[in-house]
Backbone as CSV, one residue per row, in Angstrom:
resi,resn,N_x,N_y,N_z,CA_x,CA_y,CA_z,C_x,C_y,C_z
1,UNK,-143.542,102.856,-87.150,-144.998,102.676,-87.167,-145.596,103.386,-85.953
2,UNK,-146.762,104.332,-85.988,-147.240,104.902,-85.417,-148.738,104.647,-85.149
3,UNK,-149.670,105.171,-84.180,-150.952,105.447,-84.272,-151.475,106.807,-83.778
4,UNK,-152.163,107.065,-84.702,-152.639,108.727,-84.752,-154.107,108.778,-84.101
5,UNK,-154.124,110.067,-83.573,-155.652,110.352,-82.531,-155.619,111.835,-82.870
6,UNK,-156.771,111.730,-83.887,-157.299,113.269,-84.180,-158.691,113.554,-83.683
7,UNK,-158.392,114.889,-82.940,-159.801,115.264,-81.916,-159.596,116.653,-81.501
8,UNK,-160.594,117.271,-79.978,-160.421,118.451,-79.856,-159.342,118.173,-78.779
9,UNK,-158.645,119.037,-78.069,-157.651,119.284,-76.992,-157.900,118.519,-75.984
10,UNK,-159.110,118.153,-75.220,-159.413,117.171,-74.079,-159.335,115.742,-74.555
11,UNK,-159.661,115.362,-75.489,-159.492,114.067,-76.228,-158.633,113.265,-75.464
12,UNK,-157.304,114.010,-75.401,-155.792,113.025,-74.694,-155.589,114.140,-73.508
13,UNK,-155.046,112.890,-72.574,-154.301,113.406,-71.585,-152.466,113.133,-72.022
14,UNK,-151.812,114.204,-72.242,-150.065,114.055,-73.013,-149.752,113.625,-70.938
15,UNK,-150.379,113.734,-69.987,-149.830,112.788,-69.028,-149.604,111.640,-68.826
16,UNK,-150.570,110.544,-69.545,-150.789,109.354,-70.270,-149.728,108.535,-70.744
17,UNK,-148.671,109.421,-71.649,-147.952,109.188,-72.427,-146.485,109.299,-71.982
18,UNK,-145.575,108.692,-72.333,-144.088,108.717,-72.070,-143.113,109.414,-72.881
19,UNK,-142.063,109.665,-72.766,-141.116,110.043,-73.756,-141.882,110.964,-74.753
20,UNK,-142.696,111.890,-73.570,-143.362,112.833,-74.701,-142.741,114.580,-75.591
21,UNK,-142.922,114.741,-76.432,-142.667,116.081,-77.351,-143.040,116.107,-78.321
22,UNK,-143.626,117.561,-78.361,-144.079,118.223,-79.469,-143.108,119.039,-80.768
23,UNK,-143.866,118.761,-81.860,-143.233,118.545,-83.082,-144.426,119.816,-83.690
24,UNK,-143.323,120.595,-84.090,-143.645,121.449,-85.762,-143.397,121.305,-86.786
25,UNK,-144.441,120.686,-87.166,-144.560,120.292,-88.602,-144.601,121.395,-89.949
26,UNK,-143.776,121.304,-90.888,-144.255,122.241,-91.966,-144.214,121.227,-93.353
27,UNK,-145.535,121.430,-93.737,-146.217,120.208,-95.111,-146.101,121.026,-96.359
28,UNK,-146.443,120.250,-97.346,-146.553,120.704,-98.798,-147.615,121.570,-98.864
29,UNK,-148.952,121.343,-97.908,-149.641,122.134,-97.405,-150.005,122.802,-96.300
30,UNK,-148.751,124.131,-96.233,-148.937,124.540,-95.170,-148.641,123.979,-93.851
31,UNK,-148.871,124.544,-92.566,-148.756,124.139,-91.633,-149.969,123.248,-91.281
32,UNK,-149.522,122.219,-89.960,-151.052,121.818,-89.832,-151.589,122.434,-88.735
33,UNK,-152.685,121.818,-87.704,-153.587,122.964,-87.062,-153.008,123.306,-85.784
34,UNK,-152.369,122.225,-85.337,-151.300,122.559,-84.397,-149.670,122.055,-83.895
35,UNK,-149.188,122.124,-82.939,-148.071,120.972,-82.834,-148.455,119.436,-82.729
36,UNK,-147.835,118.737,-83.131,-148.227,117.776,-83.247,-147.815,116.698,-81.748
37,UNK,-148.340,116.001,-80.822,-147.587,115.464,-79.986,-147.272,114.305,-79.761
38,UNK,-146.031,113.732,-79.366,-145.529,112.438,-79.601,-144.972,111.869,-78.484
39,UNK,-145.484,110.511,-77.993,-144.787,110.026,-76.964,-145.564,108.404,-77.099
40,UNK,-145.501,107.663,-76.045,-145.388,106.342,-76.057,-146.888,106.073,-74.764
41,UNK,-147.300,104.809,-75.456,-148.146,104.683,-74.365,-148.290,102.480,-74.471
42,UNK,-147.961,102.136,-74.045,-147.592,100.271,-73.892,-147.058,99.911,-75.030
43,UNK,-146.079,101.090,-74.832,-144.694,100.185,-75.700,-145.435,100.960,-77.294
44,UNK,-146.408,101.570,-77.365,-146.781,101.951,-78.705,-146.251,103.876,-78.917
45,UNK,-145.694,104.018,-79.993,-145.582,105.296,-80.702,-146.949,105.749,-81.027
46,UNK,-147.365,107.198,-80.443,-148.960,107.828,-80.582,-148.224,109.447,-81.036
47,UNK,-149.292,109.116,-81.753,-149.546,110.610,-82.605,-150.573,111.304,-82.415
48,UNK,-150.494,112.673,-81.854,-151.994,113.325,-81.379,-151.768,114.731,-82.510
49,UNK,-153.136,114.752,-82.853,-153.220,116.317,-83.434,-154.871,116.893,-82.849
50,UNK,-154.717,118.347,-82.112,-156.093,118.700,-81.933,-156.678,119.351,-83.519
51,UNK,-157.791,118.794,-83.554,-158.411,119.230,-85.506,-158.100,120.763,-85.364
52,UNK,-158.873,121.166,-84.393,-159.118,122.669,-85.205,-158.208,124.135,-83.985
53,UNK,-157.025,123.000,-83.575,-155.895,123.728,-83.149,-156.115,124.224,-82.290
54,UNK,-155.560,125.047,-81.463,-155.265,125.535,-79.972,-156.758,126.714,-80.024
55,UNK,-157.087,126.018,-78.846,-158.468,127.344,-78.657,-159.079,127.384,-79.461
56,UNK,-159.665,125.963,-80.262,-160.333,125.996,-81.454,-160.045,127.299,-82.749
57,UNK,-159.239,127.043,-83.017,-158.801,128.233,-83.487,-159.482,128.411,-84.979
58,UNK,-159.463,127.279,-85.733,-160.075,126.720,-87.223,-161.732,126.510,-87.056
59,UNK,-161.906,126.675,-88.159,-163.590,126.519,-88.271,-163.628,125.389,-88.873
60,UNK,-164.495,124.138,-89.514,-164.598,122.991,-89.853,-163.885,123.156,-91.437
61,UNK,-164.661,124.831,-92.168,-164.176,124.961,-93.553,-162.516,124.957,-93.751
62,UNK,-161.937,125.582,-92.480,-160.826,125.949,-92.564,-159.494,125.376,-92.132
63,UNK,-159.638,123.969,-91.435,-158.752,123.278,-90.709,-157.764,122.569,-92.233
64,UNK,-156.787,122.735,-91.979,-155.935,122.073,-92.592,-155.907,120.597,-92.789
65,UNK,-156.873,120.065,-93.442,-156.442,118.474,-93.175,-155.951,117.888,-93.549
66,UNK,-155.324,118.430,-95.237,-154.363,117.926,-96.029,-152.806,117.489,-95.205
67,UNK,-152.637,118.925,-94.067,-151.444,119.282,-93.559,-151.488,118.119,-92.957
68,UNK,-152.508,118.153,-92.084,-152.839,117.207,-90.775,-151.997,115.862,-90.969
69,UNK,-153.271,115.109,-92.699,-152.829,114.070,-92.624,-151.388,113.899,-93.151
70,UNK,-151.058,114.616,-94.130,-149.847,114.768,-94.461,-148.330,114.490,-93.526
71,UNK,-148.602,115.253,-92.273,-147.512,115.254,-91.472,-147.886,114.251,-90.773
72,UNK,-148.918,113.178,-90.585,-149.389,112.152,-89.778,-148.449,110.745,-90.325
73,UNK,-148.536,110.959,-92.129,-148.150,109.628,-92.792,-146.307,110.118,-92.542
74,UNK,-145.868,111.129,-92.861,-144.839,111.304,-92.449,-143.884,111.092,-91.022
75,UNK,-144.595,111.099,-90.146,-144.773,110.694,-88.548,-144.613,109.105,-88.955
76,UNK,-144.817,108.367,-89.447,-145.078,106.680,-89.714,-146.282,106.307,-89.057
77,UNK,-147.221,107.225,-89.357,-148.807,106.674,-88.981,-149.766,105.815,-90.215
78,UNK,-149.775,104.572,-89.255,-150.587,103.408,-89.727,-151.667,103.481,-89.719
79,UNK,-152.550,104.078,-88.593,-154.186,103.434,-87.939,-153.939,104.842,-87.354
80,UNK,-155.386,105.564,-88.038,-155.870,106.625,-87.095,-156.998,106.662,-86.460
81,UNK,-157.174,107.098,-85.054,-158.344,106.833,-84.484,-159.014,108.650,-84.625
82,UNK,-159.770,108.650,-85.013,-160.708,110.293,-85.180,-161.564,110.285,-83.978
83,UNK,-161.920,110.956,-83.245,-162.991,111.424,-82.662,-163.721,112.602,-82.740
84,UNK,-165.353,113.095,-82.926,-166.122,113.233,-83.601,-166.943,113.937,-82.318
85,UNK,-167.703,115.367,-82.616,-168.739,114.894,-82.225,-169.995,115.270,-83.304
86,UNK,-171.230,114.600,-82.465,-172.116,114.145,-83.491,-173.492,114.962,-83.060
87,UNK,-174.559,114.988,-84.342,-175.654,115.428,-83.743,-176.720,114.031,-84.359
88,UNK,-177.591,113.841,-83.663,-178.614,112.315,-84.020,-179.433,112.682,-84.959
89,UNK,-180.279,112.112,-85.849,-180.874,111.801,-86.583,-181.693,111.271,-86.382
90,UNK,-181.710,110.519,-85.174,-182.533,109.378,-85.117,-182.797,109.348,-83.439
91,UNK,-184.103,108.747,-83.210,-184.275,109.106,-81.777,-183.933,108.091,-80.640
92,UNK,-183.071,106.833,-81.344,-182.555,105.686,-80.274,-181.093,106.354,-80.435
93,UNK,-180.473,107.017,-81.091,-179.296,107.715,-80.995,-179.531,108.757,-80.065
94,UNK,-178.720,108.343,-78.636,-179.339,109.460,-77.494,-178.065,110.780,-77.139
95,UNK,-178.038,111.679,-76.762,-176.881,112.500,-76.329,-176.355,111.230,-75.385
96,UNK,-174.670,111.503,-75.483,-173.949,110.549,-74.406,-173.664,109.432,-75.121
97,UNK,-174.590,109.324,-76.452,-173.824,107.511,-76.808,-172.673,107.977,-77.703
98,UNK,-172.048,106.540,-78.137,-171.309,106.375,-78.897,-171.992,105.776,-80.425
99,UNK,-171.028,106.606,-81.217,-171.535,105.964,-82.966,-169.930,105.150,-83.457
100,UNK,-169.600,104.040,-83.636,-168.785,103.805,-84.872,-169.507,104.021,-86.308
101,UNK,-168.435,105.081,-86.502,-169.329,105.595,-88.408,-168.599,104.632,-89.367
102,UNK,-169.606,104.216,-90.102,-169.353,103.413,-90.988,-169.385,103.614,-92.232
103,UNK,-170.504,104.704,-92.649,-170.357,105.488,-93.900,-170.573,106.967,-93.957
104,UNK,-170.391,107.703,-94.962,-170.742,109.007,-95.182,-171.221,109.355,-95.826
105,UNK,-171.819,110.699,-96.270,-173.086,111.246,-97.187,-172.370,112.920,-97.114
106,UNK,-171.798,113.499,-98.250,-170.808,114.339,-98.039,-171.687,115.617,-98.019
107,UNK,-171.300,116.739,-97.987,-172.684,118.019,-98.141,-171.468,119.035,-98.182
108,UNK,-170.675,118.586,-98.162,-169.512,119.897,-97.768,-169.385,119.909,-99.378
109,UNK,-168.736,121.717,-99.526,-168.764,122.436,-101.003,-167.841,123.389,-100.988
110,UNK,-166.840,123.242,-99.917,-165.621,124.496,-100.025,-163.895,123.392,-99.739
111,UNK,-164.102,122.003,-99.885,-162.780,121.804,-99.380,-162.720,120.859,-100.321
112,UNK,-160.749,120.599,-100.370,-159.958,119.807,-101.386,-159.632,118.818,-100.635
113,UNK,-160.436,117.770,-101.063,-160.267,116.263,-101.253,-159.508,115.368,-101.553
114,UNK,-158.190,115.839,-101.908,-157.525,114.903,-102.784,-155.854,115.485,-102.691
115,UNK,-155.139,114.551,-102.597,-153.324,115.007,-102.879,-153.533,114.493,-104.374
116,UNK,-154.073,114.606,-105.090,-153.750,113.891,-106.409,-154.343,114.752,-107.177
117,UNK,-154.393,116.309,-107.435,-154.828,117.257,-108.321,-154.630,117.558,-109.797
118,UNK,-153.118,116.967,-109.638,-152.556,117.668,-111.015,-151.520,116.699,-111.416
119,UNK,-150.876,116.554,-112.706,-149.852,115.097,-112.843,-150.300,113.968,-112.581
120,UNK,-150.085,112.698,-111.801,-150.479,111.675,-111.480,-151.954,111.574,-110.973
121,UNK,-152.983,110.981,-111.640,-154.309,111.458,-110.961,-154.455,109.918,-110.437
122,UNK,-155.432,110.184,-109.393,-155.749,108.522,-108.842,-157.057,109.016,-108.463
123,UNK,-158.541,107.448,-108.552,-159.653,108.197,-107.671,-159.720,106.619,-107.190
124,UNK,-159.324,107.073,-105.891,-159.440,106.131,-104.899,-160.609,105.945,-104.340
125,UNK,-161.004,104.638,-104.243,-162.623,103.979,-103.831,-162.905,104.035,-102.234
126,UNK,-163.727,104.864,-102.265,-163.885,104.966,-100.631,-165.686,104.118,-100.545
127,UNK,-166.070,103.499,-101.043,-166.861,102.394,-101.014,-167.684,102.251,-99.526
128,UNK,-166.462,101.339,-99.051,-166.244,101.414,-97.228,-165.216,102.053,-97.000
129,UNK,-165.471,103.411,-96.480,-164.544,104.547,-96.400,-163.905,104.404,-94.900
130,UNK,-164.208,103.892,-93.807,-163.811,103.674,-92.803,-163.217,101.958,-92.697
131,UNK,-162.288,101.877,-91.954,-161.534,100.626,-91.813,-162.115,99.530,-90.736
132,UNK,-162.256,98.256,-91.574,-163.111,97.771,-90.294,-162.812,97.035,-89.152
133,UNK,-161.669,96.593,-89.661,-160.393,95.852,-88.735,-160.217,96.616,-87.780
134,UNK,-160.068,97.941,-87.742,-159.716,99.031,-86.677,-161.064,99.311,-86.302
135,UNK,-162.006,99.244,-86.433,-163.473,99.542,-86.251,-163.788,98.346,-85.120
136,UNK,-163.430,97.074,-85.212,-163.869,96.003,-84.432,-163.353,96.337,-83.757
137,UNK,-162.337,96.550,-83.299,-160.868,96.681,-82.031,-161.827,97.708,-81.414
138,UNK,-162.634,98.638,-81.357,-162.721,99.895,-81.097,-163.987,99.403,-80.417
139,UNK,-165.378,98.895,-81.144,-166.559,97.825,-80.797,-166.357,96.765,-79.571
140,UNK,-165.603,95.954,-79.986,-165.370,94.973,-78.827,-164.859,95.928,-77.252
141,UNK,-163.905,96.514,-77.551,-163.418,97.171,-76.203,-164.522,98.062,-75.607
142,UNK,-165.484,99.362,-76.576,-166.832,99.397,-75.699,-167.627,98.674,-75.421
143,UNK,-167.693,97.701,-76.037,-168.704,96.086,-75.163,-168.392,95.713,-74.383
144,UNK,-167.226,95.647,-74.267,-166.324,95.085,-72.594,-166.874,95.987,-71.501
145,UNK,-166.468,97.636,-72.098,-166.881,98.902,-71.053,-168.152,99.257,-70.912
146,UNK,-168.732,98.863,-71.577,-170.687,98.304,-71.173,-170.861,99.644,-71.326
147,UNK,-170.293,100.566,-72.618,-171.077,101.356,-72.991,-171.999,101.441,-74.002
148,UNK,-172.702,102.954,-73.799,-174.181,102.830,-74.819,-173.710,103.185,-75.922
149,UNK,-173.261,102.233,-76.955,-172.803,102.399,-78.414,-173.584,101.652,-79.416
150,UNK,-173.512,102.445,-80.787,-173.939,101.714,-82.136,-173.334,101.052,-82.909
151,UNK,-173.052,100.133,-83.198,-172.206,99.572,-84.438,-171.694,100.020,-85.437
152,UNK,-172.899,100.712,-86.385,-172.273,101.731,-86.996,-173.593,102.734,-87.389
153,UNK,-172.870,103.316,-88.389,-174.306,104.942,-88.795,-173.570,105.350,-89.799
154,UNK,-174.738,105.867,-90.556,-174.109,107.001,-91.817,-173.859,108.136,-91.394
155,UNK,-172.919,108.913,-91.804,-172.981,110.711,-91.232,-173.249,111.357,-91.954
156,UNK,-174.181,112.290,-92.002,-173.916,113.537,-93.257,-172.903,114.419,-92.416
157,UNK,-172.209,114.552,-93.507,-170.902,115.933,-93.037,-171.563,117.061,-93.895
158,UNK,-171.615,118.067,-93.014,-172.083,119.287,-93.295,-170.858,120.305,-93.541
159,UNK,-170.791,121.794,-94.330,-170.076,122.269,-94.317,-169.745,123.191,-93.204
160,UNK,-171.118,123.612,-92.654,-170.933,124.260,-91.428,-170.509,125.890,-91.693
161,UNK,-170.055,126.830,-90.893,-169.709,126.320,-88.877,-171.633,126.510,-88.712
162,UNK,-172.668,126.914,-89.656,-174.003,127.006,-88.570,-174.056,125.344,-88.803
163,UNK,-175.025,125.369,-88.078,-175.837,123.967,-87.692,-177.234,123.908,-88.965
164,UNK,-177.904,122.503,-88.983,-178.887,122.565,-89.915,-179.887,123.446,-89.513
165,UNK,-180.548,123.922,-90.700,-181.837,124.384,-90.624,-182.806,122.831,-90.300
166,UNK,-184.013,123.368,-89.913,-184.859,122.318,-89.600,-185.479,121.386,-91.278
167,UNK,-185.208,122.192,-92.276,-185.807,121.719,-93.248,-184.582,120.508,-93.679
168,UNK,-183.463,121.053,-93.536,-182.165,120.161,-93.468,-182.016,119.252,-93.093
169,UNK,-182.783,119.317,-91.659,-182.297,117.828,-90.943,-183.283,116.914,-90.935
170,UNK,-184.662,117.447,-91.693,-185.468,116.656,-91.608,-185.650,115.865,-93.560
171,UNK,-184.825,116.650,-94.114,-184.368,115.764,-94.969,-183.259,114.777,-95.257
172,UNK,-182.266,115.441,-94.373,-181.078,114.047,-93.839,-182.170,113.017,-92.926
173,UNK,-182.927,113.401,-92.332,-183.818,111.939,-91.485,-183.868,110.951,-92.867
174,UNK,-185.116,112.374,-93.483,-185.431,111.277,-94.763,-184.517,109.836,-95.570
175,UNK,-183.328,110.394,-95.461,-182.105,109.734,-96.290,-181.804,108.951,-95.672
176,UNK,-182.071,108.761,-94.156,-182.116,107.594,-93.571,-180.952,107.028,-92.477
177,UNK,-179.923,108.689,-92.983,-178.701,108.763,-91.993,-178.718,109.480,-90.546
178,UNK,-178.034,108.974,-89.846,-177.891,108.765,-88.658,-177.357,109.731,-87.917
179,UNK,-176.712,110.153,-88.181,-176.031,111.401,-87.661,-175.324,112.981,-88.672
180,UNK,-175.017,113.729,-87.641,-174.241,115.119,-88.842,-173.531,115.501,-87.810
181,UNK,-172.570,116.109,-88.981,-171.299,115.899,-88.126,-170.642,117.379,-89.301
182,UNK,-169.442,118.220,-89.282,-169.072,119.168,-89.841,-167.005,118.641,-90.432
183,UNK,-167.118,117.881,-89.722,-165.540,117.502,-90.074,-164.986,116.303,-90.445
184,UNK,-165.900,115.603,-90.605,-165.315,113.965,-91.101,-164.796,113.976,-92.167
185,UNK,-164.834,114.364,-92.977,-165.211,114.539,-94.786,-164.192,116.180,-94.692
186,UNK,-163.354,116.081,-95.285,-162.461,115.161,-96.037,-161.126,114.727,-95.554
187,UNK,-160.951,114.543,-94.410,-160.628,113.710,-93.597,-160.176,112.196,-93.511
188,UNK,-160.996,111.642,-93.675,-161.394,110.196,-93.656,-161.073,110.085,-95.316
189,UNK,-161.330,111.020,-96.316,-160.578,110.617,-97.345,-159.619,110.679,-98.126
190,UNK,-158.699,111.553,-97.150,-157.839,112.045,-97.155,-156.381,110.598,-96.607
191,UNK,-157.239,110.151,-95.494,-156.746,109.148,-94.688,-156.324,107.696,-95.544
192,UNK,-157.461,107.420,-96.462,-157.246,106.360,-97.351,-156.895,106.706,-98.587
193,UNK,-156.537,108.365,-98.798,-155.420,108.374,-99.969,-154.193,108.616,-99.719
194,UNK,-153.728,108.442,-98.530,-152.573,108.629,-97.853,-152.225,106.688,-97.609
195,UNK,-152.930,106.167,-97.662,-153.074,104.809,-96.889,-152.869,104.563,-95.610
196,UNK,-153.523,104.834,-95.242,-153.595,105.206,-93.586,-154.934,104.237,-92.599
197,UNK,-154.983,103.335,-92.222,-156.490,102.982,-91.767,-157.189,103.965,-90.916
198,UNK,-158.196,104.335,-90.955,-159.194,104.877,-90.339,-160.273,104.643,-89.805
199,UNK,-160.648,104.894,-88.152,-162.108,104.262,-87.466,-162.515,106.156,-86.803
200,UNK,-163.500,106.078,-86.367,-164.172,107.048,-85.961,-164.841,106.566,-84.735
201,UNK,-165.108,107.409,-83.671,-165.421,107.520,-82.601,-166.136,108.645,-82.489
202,UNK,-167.905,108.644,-82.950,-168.491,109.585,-83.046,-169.251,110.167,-81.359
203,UNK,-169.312,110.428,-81.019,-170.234,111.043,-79.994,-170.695,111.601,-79.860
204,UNK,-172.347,111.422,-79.606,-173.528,111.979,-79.598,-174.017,113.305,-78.779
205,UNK,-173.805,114.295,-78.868,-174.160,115.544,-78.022,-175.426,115.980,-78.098
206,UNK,-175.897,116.041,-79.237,-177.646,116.875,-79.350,-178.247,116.094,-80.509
207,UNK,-179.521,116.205,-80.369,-180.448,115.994,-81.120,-180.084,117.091,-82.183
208,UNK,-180.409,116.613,-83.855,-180.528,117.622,-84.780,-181.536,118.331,-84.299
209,UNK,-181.908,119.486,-84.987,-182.970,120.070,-85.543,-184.215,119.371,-86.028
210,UNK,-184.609,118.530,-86.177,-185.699,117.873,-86.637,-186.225,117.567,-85.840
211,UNK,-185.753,117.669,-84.108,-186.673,117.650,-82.887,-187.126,119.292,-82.750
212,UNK,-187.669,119.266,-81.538,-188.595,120.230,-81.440,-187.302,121.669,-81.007
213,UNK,-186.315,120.968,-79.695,-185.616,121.926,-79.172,-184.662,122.247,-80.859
214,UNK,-183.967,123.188,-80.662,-183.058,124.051,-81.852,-181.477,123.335,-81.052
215,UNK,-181.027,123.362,-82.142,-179.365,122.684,-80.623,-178.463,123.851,-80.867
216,UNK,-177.960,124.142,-80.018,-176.734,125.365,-79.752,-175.456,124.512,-78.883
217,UNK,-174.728,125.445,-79.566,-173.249,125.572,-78.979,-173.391,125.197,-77.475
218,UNK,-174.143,125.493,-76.533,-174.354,124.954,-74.897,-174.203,123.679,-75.116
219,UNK,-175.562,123.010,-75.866,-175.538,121.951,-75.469,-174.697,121.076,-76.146
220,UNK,-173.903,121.362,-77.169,-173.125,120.754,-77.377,-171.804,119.936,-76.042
221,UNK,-171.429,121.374,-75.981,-170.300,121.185,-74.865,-170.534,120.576,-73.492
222,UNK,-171.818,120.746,-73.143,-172.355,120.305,-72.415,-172.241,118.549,-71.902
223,UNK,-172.416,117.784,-72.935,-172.358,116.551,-72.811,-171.166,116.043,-73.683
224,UNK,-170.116,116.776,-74.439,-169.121,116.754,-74.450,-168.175,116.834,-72.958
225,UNK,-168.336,117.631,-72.251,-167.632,117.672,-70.873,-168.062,116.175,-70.096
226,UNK,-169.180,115.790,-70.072,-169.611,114.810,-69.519,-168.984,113.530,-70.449
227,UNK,-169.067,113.527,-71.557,-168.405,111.934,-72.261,-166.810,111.957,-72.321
228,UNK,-166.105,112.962,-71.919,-164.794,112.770,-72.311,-163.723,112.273,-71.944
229,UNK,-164.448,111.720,-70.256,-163.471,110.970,-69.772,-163.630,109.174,-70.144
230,UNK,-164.674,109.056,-71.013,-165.273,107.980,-71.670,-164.273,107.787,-72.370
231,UNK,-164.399,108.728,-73.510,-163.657,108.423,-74.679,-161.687,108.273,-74.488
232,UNK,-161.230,108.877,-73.550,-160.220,108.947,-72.778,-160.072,107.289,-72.551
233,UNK,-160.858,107.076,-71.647,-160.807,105.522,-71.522,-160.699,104.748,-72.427
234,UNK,-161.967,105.067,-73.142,-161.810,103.950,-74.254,-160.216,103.927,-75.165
235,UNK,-160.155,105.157,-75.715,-159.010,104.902,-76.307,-157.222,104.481,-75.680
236,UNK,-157.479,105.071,-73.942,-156.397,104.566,-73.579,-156.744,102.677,-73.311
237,UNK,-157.246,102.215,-73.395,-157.279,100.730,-73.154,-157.420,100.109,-74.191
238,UNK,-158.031,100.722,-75.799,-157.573,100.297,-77.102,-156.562,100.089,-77.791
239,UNK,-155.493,101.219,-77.683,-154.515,101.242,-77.760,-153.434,100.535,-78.234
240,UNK,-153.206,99.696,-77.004,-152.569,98.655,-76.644,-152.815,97.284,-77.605
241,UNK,-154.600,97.317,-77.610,-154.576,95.685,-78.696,-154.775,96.413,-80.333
242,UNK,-154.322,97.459,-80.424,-154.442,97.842,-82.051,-152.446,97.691,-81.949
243,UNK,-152.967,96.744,-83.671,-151.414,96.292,-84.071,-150.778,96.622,-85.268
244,UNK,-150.547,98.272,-85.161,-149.883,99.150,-85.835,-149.051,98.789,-87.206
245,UNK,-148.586,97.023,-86.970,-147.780,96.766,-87.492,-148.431,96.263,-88.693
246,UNK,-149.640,95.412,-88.362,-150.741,94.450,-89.383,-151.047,95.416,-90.453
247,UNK,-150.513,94.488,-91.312,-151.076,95.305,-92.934,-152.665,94.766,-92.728
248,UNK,-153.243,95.819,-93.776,-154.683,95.838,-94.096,-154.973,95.981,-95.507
249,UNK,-155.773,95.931,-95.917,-156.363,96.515,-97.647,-156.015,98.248,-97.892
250,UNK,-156.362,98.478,-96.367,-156.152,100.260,-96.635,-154.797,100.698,-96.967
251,UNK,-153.547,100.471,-96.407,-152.699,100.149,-96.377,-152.330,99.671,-98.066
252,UNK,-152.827,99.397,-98.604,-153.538,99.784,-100.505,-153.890,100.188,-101.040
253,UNK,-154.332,101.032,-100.572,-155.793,101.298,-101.087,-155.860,102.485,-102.575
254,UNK,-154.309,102.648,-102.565,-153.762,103.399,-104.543,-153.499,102.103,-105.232
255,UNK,-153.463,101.060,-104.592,-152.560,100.419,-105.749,-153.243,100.056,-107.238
256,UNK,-154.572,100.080,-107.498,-155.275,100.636,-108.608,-156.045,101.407,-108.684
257,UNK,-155.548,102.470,-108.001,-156.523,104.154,-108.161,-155.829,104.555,-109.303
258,UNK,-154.321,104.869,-109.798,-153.990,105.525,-110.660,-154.496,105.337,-112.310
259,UNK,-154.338,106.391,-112.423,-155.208,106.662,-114.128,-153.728,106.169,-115.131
């Protein structure tokens, strides 16, 4: 039994970790986006993958996530923690906070969704597509750390790599969701057709487009450099009270998908 942390390269410190090495994975699909790294952190087995590989190498359309999750469930990963970053929707969603995402609103139109294409078909209910058991664990520990977080938010996942047009984001306002984001989706449903639990750790970098400024690549990174020793924290002190071992519903979540 494992726990998996998918993000960009700063996400984890592999100093953190014990009895660490990296693993090349080769999946039914392909390779995934990078080596995969493995070591121990309070007595727990952790699984790290950066999404879009060394030097950002993948674009959101192009990251392997089939591979990803693929070689993750193979690894003996239970509970994956994702981290995200996010653009707001909304104007109490500030750069610097934290989102637990709770639902999604998909927009993406170039990627495969599913290990279940051909032969055995299953359509697994992603309803509540994120896990909430692993979602509380994640809530309570930033309440402790008295950070500025949301409970939860909808995301639109965009296909990307541009950012919205203004007419875009001011019709995601309309819809009432909370944030956009380019990589959640299909990911996260990928995660619960694998049976895998899944929480998200979104973080807020820029205002969409539906404010006045335009958001660029600066400011993204910008307050990415500034939250990351946050999220570092948070997840090294989560860690520890997530219990890899505890079955969940997700951890089910085929057992009447199949046709």
């Amino acid at each position: 039994m494992a726990i998996g942390i998918i993000g960009g390269t700063g996400v984890y410190d592999a100093k953190l970790l014990s009895e660490v090495k990296q693993l090349k994975i080769s999946t039914p699909y392909g390779m995934t986006s990078d080596l995969l790294t493995v070591g121990k952190l309070a007595g727990k087995e952790i699984v790290v993958i950066p999404r879009h590989g060394a030097n950002h190498f993948f674009s959101p359309s192009k990251v392997p996530f089939k591979a990803n999750i693929w070689a993750m469930k193979e690894l003996g990963v239970t509970k994956i923690i994702s981290v995200n970053a996010v653009g707001s929707l909304k104007e109490e969603l500030k750069p610097g906070h934290f989102v637990f995402t709770s639902q999604f609103i998909d927009r993406t139109t170039k990627r495969d969704q599913t290990f279940n294409e051909t032969g055995k078909i299953g359509h697994v209910s992603v309803a509540d597509p994120f896990c909430n058991n692993l979602r509380e664990v994640l809530i309570k520990k930033a309440k402790e750390l008295d950070y500025d977080f949301h409970y939860q938010g909808t995301c639109i996942v965009i296909e990307g790599p541009r950012f919205s047009t203004r007419a875009e984001s001011v019709l995601f306002k309309s819809w009432g969701a909370d944030t956009v984001n380019m990589t959640l989706v299909p990911e996260v449903v990928l995660a619960r057709e694998a049976e895998i639990c899944y929480a998200n750790i979104a973080m807020v970098t820029d205002y969409d487009a539906w404010k006045d400024h335009a958001v660029t690549n600066t400011d993204v990174l910008s307050v990415m450099k500034g939250n990351i020793e946050k999220v570092r924290k948070l997840l090294m002190e989560v860690i520890p009270l997530v219990d890899d071992k505890k079955a969940c519903a997700c951890n089910h979540a085929m057992k009447d998908a199949w046709m």
